[in-house]
TORLO-395040 format. One record per residue (C-alpha): y, z, x; residue number from 1; residue in one letter. Coordinates in nm, 3 decimals. Layout:
N
{fise {Y,Z,X},NUM,'A'}
...
END
This chain:
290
{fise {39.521,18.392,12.964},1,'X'}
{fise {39.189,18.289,12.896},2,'X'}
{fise {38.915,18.458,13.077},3,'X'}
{fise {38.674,18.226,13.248},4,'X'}
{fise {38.313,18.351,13.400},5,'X'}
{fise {38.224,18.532,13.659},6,'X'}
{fise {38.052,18.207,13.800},7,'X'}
{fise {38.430,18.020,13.796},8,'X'}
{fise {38.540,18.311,13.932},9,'X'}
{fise {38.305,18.319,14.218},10,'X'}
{fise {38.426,17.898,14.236},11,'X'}
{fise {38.786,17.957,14.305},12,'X'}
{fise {38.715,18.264,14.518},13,'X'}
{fise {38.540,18.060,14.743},14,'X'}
{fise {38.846,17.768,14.817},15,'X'}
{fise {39.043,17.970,15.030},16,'X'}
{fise {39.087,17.843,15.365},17,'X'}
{fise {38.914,18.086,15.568},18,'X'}
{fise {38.692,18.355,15.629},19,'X'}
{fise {38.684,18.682,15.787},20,'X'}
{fise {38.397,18.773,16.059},21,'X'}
{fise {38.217,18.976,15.759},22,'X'}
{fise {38.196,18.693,15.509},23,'X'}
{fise {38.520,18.776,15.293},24,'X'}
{fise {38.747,18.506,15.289},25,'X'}
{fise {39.126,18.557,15.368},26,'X'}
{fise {39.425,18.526,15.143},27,'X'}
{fise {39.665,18.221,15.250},28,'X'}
{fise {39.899,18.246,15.026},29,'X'}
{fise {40.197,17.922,15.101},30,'X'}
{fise {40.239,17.781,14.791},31,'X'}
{fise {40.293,17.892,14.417},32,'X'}
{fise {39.942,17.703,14.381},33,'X'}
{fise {39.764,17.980,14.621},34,'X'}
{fise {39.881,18.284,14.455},35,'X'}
{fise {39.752,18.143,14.142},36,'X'}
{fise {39.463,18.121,14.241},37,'X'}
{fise {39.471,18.416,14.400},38,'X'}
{fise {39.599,18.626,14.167},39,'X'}
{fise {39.326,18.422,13.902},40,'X'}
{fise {39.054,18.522,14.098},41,'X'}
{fise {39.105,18.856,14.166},42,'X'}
{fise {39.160,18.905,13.732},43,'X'}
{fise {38.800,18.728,13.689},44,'X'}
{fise {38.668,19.015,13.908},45,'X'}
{fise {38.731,19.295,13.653},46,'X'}
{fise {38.390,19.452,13.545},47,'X'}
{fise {38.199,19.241,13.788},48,'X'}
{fise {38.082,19.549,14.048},49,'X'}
{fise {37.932,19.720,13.729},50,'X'}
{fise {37.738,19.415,13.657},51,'X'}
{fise {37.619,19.364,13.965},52,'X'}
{fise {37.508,19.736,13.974},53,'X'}
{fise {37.363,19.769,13.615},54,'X'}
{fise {37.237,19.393,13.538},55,'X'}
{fise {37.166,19.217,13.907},56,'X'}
{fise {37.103,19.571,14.096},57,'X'}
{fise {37.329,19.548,14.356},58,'X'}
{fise {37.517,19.821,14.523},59,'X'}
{fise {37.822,19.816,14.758},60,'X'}
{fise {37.579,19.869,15.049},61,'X'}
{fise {37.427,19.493,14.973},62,'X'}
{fise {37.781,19.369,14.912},63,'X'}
{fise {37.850,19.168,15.242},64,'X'}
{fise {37.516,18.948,15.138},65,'X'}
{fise {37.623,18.908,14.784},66,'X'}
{fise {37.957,18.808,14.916},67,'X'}
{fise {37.726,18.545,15.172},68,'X'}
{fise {37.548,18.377,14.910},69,'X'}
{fise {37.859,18.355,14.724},70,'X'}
{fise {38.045,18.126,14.963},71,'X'}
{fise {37.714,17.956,15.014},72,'X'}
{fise {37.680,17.852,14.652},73,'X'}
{fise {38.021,17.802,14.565},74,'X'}
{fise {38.093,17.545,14.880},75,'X'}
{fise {37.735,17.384,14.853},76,'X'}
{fise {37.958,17.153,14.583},77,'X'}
{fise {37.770,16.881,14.477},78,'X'}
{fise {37.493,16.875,14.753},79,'X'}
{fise {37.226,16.823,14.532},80,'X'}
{fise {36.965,16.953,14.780},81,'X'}
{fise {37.188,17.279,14.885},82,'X'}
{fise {37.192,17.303,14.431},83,'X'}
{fise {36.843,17.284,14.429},84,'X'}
{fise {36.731,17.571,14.692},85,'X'}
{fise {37.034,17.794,14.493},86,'X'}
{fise {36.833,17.710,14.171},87,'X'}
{fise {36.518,17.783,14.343},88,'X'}
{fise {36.644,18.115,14.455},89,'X'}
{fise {36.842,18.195,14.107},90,'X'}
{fise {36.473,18.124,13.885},91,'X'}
{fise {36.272,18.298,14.157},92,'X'}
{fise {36.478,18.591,14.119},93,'X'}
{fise {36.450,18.622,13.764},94,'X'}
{fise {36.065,18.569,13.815},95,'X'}
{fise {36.095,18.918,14.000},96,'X'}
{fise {36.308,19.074,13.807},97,'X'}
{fise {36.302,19.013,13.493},98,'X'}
{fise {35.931,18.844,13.400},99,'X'}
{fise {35.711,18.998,13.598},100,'X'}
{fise {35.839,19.349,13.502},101,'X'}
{fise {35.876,19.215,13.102},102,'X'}
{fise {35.478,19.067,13.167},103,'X'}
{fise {35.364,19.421,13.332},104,'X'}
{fise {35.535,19.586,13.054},105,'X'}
{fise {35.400,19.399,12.787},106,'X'}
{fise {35.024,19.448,12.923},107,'X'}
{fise {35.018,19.790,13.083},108,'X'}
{fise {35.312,19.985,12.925},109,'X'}
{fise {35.469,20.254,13.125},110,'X'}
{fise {35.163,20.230,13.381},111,'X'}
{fise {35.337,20.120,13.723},112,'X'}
{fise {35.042,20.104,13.904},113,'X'}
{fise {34.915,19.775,13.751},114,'X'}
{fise {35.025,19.460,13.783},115,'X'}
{fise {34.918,19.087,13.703},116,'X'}
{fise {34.933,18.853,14.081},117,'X'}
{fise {35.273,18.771,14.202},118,'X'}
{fise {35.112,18.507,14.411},119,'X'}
{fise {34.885,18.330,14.140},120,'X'}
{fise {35.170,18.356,13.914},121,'X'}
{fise {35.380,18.125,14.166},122,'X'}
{fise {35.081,17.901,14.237},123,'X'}
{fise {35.075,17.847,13.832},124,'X'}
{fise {35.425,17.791,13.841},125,'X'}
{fise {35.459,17.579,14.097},126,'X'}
{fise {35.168,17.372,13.991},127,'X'}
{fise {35.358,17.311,13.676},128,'X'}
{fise {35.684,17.225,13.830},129,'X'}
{fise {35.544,16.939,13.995},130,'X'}
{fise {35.318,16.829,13.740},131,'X'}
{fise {34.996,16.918,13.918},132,'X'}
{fise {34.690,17.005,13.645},133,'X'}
{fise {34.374,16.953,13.797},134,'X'}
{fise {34.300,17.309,13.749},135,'X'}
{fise {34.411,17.323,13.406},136,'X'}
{fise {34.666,17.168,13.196},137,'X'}
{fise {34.982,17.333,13.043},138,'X'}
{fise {34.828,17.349,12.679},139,'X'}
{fise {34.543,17.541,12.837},140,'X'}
{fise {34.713,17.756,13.042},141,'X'}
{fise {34.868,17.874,12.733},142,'X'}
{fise {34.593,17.941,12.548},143,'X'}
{fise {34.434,18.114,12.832},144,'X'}
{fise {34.726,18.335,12.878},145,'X'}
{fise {34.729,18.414,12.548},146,'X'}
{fise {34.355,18.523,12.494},147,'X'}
{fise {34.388,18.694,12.849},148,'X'}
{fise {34.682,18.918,12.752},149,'X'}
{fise {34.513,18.986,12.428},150,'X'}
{fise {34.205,19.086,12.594},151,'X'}
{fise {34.416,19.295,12.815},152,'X'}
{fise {34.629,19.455,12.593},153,'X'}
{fise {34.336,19.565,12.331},154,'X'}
{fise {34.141,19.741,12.667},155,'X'}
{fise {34.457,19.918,12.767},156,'X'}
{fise {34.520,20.020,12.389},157,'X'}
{fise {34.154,20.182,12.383},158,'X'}
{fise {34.209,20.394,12.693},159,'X'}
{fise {34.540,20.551,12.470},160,'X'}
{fise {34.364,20.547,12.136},161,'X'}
{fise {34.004,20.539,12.213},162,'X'}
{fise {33.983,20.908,11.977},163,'X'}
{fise {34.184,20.739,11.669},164,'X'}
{fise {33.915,20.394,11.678},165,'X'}
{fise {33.598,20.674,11.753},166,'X'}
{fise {33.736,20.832,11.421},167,'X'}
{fise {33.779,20.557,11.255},168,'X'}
{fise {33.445,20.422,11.330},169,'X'}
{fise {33.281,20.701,11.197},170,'X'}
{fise {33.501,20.745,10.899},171,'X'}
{fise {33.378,20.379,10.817},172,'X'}
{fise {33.023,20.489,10.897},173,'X'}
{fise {33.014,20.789,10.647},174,'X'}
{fise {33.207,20.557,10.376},175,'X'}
{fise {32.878,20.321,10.388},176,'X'}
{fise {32.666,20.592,10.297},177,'X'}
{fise {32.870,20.699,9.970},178,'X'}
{fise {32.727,20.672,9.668},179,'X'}
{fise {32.876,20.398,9.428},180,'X'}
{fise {33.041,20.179,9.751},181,'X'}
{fise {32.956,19.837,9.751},182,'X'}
{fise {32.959,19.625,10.064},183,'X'}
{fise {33.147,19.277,10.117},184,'X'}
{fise {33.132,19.097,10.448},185,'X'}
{fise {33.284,19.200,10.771},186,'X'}
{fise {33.245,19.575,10.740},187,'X'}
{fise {33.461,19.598,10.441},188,'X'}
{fise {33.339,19.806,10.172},189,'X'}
{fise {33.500,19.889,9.776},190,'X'}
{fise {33.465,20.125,9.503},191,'X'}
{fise {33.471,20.033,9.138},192,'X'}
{fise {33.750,20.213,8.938},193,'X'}
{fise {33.802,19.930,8.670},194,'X'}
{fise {33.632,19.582,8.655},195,'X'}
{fise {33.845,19.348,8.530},196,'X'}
{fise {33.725,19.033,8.354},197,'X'}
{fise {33.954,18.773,8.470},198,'X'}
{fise {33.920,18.504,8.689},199,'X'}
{fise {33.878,18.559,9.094},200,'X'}
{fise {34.145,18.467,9.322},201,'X'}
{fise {34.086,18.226,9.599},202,'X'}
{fise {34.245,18.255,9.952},203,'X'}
{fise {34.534,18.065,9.874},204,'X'}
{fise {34.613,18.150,9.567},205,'X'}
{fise {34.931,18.382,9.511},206,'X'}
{fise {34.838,18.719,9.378},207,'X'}
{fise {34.983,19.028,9.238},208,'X'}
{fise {34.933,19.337,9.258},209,'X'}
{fise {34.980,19.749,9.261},210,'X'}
{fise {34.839,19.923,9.586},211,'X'}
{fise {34.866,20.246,9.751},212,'X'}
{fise {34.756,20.250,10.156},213,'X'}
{fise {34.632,20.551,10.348},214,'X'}
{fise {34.483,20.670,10.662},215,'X'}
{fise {34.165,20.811,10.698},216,'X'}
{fise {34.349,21.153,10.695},217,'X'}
{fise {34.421,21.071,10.330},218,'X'}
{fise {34.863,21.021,10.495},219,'X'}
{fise {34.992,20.779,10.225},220,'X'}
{fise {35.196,20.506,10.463},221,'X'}
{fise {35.263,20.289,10.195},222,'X'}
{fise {35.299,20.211,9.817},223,'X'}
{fise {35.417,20.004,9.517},224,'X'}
{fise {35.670,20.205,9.341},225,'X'}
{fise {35.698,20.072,8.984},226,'X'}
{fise {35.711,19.719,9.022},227,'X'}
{fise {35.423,19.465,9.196},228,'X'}
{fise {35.414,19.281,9.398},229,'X'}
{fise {35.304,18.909,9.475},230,'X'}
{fise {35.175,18.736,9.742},231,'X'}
{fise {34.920,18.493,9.884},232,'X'}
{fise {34.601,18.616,9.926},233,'X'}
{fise {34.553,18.493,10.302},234,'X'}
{fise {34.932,18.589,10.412},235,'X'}
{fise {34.766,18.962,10.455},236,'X'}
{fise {34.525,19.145,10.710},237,'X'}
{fise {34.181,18.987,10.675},238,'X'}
{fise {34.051,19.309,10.499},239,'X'}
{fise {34.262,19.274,10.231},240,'X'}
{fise {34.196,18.877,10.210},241,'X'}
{fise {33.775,18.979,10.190},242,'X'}
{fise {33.884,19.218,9.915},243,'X'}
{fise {34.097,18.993,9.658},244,'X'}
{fise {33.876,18.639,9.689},245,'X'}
{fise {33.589,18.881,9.493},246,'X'}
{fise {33.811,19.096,9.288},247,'X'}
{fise {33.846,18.992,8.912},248,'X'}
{fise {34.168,19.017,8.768},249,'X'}
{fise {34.201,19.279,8.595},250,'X'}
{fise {34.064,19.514,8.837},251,'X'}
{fise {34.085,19.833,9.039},252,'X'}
{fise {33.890,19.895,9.369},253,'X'}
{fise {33.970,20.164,9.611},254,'X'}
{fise {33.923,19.940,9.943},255,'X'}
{fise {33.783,20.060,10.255},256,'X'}
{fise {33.891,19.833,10.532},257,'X'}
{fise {33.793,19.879,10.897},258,'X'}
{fise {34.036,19.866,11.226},259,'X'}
{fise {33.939,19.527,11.324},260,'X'}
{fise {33.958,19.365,10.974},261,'X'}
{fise {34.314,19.519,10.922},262,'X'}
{fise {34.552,19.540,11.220},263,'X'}
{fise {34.334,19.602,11.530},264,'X'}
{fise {34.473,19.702,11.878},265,'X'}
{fise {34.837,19.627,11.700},266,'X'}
{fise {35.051,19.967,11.605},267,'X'}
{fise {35.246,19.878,11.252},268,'X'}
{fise {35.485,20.125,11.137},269,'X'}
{fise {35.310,20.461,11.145},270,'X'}
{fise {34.996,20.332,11.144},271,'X'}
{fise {34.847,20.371,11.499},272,'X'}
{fise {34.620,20.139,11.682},273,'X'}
{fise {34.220,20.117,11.581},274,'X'}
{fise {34.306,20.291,11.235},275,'X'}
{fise {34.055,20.195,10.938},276,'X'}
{fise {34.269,20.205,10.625},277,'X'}
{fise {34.218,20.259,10.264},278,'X'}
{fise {34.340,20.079,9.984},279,'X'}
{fise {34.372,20.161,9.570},280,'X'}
{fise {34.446,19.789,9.500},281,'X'}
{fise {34.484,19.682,9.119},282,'X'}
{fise {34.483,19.290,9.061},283,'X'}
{fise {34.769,19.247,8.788},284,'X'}
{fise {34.797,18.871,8.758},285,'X'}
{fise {34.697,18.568,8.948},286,'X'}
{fise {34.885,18.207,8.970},287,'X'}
{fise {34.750,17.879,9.146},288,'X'}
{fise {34.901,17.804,9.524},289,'X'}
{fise {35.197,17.583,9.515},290,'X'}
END
């Protein structure tokens, strides 16, 4: 037999005739119809007390309310306004349990102690469930949220790697003061190790090239092996961008990018937030933007 969900389940559960002073309704089992069902629902219950405990959070000692709300829901039939307070309940449950804690998560990591407004986050929501924007519309809420949690994020990244951006700040700082490093804009600097002659890539033009990356610690983190590579010039971090629109072909710099021109408050791969980065980049070849 086919097994149906846990929400039929709860559906035919709920049609027998009559219930029992805690909430459970009784068996009445007169026809070949009523054991069917019977016997139906109690199959469809199979795994469900483990995912009430490990998904929904529910133990046996909340059972008798589960087993309430069940009989509510599943008799509410087609009572549209009964369907719409069970909706209500359903979404603001998930609110609680599942975006608020994602949301927290996001912007203060393991940090329990903070937390964005449960009530401004319903006033938001229920502004935008019935259409009310006088305080801001939808497309600005969403780039306010955005810039907010950015904002957030990067000042809760600083508290954990304020050292690593300190070092890296000062690693950039000594680098300007080398002898033979040139400067381009936004902080990024470059060494001369061959000058090509060839043309100069713009941002959109697709590149290729030979690069090895490290951290200030001199860890390699990444390489070509024998092979380029190609790319567009402004599908990269920005440092690497400033770098290749003044590079001749034909070239080979040793790059000196700072943290906020290359990946910020972001942690990629084994390269941890606030890092400045250096580059050997050599520009092999260089073909117009289709």
């Amino acid at each position: 037999m086919k097994k149906t969900s846990f929400i039929m389940a709860a559906a035919l559960v709920a049609t027998m005739a009559s219930c029992s002073k805690s909430g459970a309704p009784k068996a009445d089992l007169k026809t070949d119809v009523d054991s069917l069902s019977y016997s139906i629902g109690l199959a469809q219950t199979q795994g469900l007390k483990a995912y009430l405990a490990n998904t929904v959070g529910i133990d046996t000692t909340d059972m008798a309310e589960f087993i309430k709300g069940l009989n509510e829901g599943a008799n509410a039939g087609d009572d549209k306004k009964k369907m719409a307070y069970f909706a209500g309940v359903q979404i603001g449950q998930q609110i609680s349990q599942q975006m608020m804690k994602g949301i927290n998560y996001e912007l203060y990591g393991e940090d329990s102690t903070q937390t964005i407004s449960l009530k401004n986050f319903m006033a938001g929501f229920v502004s935008g469930v019935n259409g009310k924007t006088d305080i801001m519309t939808v497309e600005q809420a969403q780039e306010l949220a955005t810039k907010k949690m950015e904002s957030i994020k990067k000042e809760q990244m600083e508290k954990k790697y304020g050292d690593n951006k300190k070092k890296s700040e000062e690693y950039m700082a000594n680098i300007a003061k080398k002898a033979g490093v040139k400067a381009l804009a936004n902080g990024v600097y470059y060494e001369v190790i061959t000058e090509g002659k060839g043309a100069i890539p713009a941002d959109t033009s697709r590149v290729k090239v030979k690069y090895e990356g490290k951290l200030i610690d001199g860890t390699v983190f990444d390489k070509t092996e024998t092979d380029p590579i190609t790319f567009s010039c402004n599908a990269v971090i920005p440092g690497w961008t400033e770098a290749l629109t003044h590079m001749p072909v034909g070239s080979k710099w040793i790059v000196y990018i700072p943290q906020d021109q290359a990946y910020g408050a972001r942690e990629a791969g084994n390269i941890k937030p606030f890092s400045a980065l250096t580059f050997t980049i050599e520009l092999i070849d260089i073909e117009s933007a289709k």
